[in-house]
NUMI-105771 format. One record per residue: residue number from 1; z, x, y negated of N, C-alpha, C, O, CB in turn. Coordinates in steps of 0.001 Angstrom, whole numbers. Glycine has a CB too. Example, Ala and Ser with C-alpha at 12.3 -4.5 7.8 and 13.67 -1.06 7.14 Angstrom:
<pts>
n	n_z	n_x	n_y	ca_z	ca_x	ca_y	c_z	c_x	c_y	o_z	o_x	o_y	cb_z	cb_x	cb_y
1	7800	13190	5690	7800	12300	4500	7800	13200	3300	8465	14236	3319	9046	11308	4473
2	7080	12850	2250	7140	13670	1060	7870	12900	-30	8039	13409	-1138	5725	14084	598
</pts>
This chain:
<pts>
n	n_z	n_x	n_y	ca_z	ca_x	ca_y	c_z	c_x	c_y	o_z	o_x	o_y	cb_z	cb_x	cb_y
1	26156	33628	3710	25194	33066	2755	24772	31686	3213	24686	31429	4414	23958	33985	2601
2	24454	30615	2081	24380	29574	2432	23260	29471	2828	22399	30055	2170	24725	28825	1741
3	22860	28735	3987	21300	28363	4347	20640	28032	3333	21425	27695	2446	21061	27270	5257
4	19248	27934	2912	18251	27217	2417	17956	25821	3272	17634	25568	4434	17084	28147	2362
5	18348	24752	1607	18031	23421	2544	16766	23019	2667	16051	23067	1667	18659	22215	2103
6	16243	22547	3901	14866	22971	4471	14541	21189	3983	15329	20250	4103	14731	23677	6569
7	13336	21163	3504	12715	19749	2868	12340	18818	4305	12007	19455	5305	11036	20109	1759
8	12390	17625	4360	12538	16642	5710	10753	16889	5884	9986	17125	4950	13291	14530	5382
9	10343	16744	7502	9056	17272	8089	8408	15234	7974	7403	14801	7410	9339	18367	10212
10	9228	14654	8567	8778	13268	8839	10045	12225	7957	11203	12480	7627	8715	13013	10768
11	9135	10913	7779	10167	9749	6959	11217	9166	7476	11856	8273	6920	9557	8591	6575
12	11461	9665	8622	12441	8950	9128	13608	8747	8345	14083	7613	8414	12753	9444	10210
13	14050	9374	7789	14890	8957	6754	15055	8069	5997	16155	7688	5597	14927	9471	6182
14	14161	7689	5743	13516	6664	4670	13807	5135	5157	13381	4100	4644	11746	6909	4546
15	14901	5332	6621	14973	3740	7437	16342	3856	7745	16828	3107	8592	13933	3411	9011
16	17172	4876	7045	18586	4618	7148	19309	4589	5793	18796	5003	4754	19203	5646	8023
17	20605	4040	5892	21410	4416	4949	20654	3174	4157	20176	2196	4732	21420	6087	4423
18	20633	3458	2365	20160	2365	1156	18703	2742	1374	17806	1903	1292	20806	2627	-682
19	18493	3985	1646	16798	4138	1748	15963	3010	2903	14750	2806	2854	16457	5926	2369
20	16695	2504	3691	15442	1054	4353	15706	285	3291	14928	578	2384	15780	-27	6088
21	16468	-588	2983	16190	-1375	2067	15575	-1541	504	15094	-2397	-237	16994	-1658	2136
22	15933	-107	533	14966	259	-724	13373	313	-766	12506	-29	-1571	15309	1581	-1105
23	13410	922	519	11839	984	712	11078	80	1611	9904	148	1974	11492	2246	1190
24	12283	-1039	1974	11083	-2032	2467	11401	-3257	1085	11074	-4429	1269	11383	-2809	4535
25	11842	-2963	178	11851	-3891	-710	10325	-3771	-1703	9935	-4615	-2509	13280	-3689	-1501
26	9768	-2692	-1412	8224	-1821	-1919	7736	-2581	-821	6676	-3034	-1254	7944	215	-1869
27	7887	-3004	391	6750	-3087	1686	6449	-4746	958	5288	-5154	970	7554	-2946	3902
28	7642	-5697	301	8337	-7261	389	7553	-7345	-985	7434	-8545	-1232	10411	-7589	434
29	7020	-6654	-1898	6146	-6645	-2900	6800	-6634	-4255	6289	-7070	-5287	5297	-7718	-2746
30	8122	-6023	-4119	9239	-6041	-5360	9434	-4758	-5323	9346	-4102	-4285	10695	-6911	-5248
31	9751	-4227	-6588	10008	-3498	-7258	11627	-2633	-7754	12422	-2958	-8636	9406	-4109	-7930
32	11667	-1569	-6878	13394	-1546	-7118	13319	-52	-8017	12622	946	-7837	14612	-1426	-5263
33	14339	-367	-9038	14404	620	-10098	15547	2159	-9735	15395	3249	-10286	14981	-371	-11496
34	16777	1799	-8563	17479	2184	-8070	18235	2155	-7203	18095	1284	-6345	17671	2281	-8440
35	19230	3027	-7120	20953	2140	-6201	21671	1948	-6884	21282	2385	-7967	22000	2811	-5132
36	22556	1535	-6958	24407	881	-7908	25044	795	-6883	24712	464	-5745	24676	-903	-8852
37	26263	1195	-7440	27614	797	-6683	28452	-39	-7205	29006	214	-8275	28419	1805	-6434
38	28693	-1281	-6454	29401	-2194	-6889	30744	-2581	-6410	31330	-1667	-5829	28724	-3040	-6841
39	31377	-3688	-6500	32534	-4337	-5450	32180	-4584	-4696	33177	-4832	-4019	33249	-5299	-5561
40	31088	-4824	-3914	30714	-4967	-2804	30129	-3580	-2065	29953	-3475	-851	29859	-6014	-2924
41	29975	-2969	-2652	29442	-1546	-1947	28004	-1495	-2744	27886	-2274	-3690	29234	-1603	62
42	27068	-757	-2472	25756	-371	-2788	25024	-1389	-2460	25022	-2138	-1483	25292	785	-2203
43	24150	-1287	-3786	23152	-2274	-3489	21468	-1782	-4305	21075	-709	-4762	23880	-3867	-4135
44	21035	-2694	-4225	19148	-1830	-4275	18785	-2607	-6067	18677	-3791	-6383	17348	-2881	-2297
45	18737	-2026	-6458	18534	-2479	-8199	17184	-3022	-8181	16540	-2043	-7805	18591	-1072	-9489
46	16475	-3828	-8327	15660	-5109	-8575	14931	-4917	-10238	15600	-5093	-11256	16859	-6624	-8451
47	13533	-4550	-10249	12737	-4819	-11907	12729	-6294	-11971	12605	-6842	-10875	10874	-4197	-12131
48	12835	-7075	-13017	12989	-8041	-12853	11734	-8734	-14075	11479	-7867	-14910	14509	-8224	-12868
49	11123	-9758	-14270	10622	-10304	-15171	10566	-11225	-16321	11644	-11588	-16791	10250	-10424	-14809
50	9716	-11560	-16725	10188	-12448	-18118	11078	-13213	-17867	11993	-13260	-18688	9226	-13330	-18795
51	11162	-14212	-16494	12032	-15515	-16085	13597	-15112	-15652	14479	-15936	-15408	11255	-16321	-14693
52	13739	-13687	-15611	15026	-13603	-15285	15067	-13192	-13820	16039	-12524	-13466	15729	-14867	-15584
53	14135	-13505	-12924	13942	-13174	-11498	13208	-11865	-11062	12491	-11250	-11852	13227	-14255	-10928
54	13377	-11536	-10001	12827	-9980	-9749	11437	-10093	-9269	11046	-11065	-8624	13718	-9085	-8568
55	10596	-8954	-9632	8993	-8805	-9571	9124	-8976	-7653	9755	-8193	-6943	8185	-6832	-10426
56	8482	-9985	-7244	7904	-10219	-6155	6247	-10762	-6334	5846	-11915	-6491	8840	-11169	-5482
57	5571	-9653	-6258	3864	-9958	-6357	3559	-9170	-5259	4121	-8084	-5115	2911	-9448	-7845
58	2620	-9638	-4354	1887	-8820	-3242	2847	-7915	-1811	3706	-8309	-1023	1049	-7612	-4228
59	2397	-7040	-1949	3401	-6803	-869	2924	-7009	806	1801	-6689	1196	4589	-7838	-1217
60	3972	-7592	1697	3373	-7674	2824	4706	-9375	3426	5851	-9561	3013	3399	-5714	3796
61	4122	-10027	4182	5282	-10989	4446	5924	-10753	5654	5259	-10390	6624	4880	-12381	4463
62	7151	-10912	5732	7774	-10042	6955	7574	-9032	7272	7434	-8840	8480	7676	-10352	7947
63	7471	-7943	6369	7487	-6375	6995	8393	-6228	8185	9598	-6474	8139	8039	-5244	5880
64	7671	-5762	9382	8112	-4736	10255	7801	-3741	11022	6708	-3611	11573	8483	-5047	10779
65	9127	-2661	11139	8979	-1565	11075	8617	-1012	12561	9040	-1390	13653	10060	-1099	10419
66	7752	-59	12252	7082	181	13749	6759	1809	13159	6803	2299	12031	5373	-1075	14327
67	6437	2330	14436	5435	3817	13995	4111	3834	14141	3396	3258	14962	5712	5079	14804
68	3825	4648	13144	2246	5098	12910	2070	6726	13845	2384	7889	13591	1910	5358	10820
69	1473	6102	14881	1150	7560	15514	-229	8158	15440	-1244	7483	15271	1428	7542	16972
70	-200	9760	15607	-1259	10381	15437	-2688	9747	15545	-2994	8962	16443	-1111	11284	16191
71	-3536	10157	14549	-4581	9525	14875	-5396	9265	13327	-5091	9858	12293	-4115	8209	15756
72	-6713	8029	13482	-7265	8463	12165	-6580	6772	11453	-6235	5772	12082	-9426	8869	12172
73	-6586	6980	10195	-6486	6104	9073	-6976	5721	7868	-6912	6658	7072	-5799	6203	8814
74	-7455	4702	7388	-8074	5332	5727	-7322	4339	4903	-6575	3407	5203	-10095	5202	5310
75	-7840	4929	3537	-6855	4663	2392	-7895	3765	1053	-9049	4126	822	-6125	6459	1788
76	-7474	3028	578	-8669	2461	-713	-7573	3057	-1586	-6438	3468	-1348	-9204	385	-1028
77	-8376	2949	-2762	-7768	3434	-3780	-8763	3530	-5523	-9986	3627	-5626	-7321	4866	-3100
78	-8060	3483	-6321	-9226	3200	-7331	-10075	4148	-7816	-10264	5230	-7259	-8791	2696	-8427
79	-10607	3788	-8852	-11412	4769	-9258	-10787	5203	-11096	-11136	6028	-11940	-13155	4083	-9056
80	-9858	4253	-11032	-9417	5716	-12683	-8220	6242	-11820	-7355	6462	-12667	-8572	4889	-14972
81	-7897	6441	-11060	-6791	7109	-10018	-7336	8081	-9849	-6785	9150	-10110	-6392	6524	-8679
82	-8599	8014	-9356	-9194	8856	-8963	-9618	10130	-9718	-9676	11297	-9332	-9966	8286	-8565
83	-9978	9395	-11265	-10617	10408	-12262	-9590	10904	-13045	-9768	11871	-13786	-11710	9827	-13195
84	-7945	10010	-12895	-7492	10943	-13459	-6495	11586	-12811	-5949	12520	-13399	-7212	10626	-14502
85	-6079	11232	-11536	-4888	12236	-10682	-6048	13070	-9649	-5533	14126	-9282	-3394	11060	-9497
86	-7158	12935	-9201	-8244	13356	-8284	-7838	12951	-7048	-6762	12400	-6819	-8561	14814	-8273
87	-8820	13257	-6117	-9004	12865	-4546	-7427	13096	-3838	-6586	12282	-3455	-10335	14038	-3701
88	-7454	14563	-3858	-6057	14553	-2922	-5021	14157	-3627	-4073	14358	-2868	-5603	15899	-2325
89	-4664	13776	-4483	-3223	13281	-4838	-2972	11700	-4981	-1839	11221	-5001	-2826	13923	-6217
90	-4224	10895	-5085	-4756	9730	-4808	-4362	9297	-3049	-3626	8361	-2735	-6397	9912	-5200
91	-5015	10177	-2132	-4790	9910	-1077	-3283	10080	-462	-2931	9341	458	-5676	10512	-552
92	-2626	10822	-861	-1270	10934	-592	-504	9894	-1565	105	10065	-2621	-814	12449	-786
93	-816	8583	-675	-62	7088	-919	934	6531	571	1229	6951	1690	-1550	5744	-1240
94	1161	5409	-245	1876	5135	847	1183	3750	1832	1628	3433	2935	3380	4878	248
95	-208	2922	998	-534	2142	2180	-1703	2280	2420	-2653	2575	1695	-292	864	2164
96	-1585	1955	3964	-3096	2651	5103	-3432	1470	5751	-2740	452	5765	-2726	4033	6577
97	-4660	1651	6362	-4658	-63	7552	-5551	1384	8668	-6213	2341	8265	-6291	-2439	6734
98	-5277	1076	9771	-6294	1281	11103	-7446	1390	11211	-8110	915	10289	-6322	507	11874
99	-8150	2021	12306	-9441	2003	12307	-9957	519	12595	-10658	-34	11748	-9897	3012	13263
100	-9657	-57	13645	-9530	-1390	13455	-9683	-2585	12489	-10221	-3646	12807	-8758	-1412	13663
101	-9144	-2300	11249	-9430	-3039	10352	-9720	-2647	9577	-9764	-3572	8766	-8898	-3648	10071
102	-10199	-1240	8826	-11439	-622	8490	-12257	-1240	9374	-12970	-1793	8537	-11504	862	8562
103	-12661	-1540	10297	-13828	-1976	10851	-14030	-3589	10206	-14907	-3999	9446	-13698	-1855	12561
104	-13152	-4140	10669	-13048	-5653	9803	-13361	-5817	8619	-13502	-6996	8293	-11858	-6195	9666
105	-13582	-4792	7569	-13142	-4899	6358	-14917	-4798	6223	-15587	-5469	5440	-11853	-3729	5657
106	-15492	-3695	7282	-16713	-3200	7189	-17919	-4492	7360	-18844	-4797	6608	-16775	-2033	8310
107	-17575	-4953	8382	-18079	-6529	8851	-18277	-7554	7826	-19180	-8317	7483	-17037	-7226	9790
108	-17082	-7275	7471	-17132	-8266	6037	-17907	-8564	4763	-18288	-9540	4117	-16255	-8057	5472
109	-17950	-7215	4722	-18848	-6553	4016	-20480	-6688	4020	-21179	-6913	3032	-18530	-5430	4314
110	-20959	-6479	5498	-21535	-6789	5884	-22067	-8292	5788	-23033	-8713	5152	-21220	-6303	6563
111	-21154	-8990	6608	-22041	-10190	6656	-22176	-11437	5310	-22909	-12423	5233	-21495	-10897	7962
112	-21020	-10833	4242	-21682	-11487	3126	-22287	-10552	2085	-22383	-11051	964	-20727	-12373	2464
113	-22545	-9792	2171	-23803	-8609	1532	-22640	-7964	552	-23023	-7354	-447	-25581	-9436	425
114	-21671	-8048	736	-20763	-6944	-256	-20656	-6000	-310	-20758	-5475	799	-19794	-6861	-360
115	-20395	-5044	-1433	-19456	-3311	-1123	-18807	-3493	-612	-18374	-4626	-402	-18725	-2389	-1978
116	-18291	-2201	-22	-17079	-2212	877	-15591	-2290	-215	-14477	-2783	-38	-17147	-624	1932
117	-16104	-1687	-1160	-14850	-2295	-2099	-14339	-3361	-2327	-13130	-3589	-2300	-14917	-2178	-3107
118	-15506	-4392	-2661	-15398	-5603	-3033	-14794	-6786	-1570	-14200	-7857	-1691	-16953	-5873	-3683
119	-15186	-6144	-402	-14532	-6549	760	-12958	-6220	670	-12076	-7076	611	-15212	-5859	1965
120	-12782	-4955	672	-10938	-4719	936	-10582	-5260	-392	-9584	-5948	-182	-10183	-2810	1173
121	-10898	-5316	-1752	-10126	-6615	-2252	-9668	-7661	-1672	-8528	-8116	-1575	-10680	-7181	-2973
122	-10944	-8091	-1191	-10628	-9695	-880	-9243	-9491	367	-8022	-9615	275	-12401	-10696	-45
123	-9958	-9209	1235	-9248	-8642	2476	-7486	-8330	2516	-6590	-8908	3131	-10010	-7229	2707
124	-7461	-7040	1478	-6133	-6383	1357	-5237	-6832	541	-4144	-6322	295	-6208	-5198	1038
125	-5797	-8021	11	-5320	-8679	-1484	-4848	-7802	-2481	-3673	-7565	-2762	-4158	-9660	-1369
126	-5887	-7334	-2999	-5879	-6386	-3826	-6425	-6918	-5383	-7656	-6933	-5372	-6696	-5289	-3155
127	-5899	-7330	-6633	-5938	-8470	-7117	-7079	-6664	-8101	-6794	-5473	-7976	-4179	-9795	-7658
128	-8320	-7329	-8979	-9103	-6306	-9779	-7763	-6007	-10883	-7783	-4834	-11254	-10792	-7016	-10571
129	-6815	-6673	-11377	-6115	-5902	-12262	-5081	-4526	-11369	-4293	-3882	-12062	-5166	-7105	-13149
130	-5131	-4398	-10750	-4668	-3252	-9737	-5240	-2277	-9892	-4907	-1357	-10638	-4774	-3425	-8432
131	-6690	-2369	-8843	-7519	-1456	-9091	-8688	-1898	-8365	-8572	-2875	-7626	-7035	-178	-8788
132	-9821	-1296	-8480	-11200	-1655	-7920	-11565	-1520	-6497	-12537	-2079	-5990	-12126	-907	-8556
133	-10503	-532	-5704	-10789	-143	-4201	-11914	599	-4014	-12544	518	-2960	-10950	-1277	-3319
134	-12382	1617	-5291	-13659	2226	-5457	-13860	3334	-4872	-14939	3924	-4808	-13961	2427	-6620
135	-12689	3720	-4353	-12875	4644	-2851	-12238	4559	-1826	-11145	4006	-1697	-12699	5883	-2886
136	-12912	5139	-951	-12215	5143	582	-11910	6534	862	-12399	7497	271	-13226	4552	1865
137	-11031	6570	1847	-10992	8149	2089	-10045	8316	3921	-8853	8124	4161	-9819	9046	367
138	-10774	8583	4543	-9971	8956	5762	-8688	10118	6141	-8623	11268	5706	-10952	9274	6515
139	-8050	9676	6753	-6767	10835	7388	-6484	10625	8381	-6226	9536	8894	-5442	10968	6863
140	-6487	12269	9088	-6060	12160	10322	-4086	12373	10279	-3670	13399	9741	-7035	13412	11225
141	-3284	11590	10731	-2465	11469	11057	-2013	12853	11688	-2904	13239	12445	-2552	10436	11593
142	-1164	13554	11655	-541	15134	12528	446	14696	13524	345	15090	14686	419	16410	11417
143	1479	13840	13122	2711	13580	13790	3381	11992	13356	3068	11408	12318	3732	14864	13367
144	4109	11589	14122	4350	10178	13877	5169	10276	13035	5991	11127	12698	4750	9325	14880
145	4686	8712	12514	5556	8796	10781	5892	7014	11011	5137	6199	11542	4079	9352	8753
146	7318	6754	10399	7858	5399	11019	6955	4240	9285	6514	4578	8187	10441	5475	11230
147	7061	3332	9782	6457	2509	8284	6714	756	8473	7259	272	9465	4354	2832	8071
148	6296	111	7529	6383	-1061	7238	4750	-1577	8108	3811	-782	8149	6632	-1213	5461
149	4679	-2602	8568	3414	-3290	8733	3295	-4819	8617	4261	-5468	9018	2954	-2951	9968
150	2442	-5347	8217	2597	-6789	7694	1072	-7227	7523	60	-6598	7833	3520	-6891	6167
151	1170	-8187	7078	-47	-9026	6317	145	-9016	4716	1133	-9218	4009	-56	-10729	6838
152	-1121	-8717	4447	-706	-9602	2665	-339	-10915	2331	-593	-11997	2860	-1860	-9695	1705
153	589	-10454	919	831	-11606	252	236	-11743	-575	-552	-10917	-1035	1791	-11837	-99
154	559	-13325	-1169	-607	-13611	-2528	-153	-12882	-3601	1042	-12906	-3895	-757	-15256	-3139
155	-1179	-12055	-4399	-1106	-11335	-5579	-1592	-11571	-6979	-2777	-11898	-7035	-1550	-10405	-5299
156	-1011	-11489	-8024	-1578	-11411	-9197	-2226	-9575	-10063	-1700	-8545	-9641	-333	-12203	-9972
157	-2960	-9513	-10817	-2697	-8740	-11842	-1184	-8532	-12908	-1077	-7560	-13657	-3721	-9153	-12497
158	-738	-8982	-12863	678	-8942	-13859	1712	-10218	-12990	2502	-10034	-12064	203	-9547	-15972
159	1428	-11216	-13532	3412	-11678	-13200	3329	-12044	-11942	2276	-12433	-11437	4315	-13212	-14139
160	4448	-11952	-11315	4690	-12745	-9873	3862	-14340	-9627	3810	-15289	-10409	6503	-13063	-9794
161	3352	-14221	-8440	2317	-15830	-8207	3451	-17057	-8312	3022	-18209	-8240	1381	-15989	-6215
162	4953	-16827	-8490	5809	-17844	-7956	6849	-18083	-9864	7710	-18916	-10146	6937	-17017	-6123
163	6063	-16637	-11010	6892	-16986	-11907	5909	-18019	-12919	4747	-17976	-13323	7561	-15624	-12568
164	7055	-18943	-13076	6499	-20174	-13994	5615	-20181	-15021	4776	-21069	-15169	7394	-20729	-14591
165	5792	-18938	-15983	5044	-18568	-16950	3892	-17821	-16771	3327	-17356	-17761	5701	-18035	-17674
166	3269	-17556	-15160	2065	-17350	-15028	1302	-18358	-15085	311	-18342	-15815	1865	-16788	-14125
167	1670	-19572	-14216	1123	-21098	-14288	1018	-21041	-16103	10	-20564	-16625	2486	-22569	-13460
168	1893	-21451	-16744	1192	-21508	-17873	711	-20399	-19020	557	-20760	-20187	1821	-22291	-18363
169	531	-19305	-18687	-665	-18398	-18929	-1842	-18157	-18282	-2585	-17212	-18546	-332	-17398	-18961
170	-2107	-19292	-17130	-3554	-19385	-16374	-4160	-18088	-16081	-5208	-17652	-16559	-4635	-20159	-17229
171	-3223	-17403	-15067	-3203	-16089	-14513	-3493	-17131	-13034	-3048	-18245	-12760	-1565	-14890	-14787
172	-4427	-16213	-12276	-4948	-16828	-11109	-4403	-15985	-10025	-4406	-14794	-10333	-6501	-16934	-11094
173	-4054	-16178	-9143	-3379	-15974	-7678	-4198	-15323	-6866	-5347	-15589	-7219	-3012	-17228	-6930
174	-4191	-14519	-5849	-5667	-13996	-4836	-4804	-13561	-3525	-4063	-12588	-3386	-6829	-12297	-5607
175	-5190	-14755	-2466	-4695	-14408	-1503	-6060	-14430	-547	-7097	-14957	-950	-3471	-15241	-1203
176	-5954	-13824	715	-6718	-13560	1653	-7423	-14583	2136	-6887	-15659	2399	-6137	-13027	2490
177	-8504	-14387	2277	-9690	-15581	3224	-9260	-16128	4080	-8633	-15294	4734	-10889	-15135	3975
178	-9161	-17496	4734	-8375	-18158	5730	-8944	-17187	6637	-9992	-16550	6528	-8534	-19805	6029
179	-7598	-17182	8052	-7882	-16164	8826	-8118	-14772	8936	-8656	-14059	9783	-8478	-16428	9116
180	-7783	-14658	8274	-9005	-13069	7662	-7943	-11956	7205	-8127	-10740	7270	-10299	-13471	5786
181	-6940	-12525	6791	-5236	-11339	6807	-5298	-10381	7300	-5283	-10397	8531	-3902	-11674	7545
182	-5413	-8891	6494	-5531	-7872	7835	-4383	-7350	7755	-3732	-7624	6747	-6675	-6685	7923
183	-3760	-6412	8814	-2657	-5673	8789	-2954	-4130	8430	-3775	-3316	8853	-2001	-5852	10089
184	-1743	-4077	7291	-1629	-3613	6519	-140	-2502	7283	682	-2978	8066	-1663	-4672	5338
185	-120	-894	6766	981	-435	7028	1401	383	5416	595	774	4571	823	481	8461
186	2984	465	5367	3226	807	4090	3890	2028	4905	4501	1918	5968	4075	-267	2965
187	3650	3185	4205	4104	4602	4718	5564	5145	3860	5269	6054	3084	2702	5776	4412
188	6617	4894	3841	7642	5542	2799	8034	6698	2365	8789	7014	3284	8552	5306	2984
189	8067	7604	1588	8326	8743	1259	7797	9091	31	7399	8232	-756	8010	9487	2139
190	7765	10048	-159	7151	11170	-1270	5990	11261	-941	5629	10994	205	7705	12627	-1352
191	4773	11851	-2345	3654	12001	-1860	3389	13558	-1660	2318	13969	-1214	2740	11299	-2684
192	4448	14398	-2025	4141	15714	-860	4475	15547	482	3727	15915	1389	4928	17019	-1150
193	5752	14918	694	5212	14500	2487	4482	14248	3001	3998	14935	3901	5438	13798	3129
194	3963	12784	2525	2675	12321	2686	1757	12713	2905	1070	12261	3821	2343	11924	2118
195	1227	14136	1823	92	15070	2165	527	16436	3194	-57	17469	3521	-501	15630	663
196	1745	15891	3470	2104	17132	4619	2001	16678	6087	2426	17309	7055	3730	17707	4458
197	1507	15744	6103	1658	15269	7295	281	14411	8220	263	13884	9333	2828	14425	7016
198	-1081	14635	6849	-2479	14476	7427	-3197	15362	7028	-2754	16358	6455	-3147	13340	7182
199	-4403	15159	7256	-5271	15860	6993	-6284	15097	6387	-6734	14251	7159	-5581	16520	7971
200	-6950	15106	4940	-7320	14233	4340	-9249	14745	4587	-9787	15832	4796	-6434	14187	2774
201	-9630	13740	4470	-11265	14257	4175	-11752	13615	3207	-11352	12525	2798	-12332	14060	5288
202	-13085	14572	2579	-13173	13743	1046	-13295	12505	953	-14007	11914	1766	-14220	14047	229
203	-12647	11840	-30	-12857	10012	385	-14151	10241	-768	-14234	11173	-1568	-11104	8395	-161
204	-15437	8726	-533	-16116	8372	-1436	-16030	7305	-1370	-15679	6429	-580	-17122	8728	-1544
205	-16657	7518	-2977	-17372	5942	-4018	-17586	5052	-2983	-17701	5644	-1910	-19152	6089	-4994
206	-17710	3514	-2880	-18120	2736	-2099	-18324	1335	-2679	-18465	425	-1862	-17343	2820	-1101
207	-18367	975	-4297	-18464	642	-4934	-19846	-606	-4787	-19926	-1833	-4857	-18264	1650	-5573
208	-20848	607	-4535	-22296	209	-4356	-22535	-271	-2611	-21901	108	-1625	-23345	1689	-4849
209	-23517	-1088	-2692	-23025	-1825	-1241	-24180	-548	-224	-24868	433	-507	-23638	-4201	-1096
210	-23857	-1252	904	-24452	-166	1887	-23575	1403	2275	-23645	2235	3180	-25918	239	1137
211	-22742	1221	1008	-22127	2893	1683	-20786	2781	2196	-19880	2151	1651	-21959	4247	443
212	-20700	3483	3369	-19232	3029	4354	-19137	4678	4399	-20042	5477	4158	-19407	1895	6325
213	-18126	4877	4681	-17291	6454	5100	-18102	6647	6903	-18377	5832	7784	-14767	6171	5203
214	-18235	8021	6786	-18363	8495	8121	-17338	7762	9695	-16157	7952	9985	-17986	10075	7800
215	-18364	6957	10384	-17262	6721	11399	-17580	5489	11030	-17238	4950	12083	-15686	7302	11340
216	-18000	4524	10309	-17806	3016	9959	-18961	2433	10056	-19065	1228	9825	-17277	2700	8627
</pts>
């Protein structure tokens, strides 16, 4: 009898074969629809936009790949995400930053009287047509999981910051505060892996200023 094929425990997978380039083309802030096989062998299929060129908005610059080991992490995330997929399926994403810069983000917050939402916008370059960053939510990490890490890039709500016809639809650009770039990790996989592999605690609202997650 044939074995039962047993579902992968960690992403490692996700960094060989077409799957790295696929999924650090998600870390590079583009958008890939598939694989193809061509005369040249396989290649990573590209969404592309009005100009003919492929969606490069946001993202991270120079993703590289390192591991995320055990330990705690938190997640922003919006608030119609929230109301309409709920807490845990929201949190089983793929990008996290450190306690570390959760702390940065907190400071920030702080010292120009902001929510903590309105900080990891600025911060994570998280453009408001995205989403609001209207919650936070912590995870503890179980086992090491391999990922993308970077800085942000400049982001729009809709077209790429570099396609022509945003300039003349006076769509505005949002990149990070001089200095102020935090690092960012992109996690690859599925989001049942994802939730198989922390332990989530309830994230909250943070919308309203003064309220930070336990630990911050």
């Amino acid at each position: 009898m044939a074995s039962e094929k047993t579902r992968p425990t960690n992403n490692f997978h996700c960094f060989e074969g077409m799957g790295r380039p696929f999924w650090q083309s998600i870390a590079e802030g583009m958008k890939p629809s598939g694989i193809s096989m061509g005369p040249m062998g396989a290649s990573v299929d590209l969404i592309e936009e009005g100009d003919g060129f492929a969606v490069q908005n946001g993202g991270m610059f120079s993703p590289q790949e390192t591991k995320m080991h055990p330990g705690v992490y938190f997640r922003f995330f919006g608030t119609i995400a929230h109301n309409r997929y709920g807490a845990k399926s929201s949190m089983a994403g793929g990008w996290w930053i450190d306690y570390e810069n959760a702390l940065a983000i907190r400071d920030w917050a702080l010292k120009f009287d902001l929510s903590l939402a309105r900080a990891a916008q600025a911060l994570l370059v998280i453009p408001p047509g995205w989403h609001d960053c209207g919650y936070v939510g912590r995870g503890r990490l179980l086992k090491p999981m391999k990922a993308w890490v970077g800085h942000g890039k400049p982001a729009t709500g809709t077209l790429s910051p570099d396609n022509a016809q945003r300039r003349s639809a006076g769509v505005p650009v949002q990149v990070a505060p001089p200095a102020q770039s935090l690092k960012q990790y992109f996690m690859p996989g599925d989001r049942s892996l994802i939730a198989s592999v922390f332990d989530f605690d309830q994230p909250i609202q943070v919308i309203a200023k003064t309220i930070f997650p336990s630990g911050l």
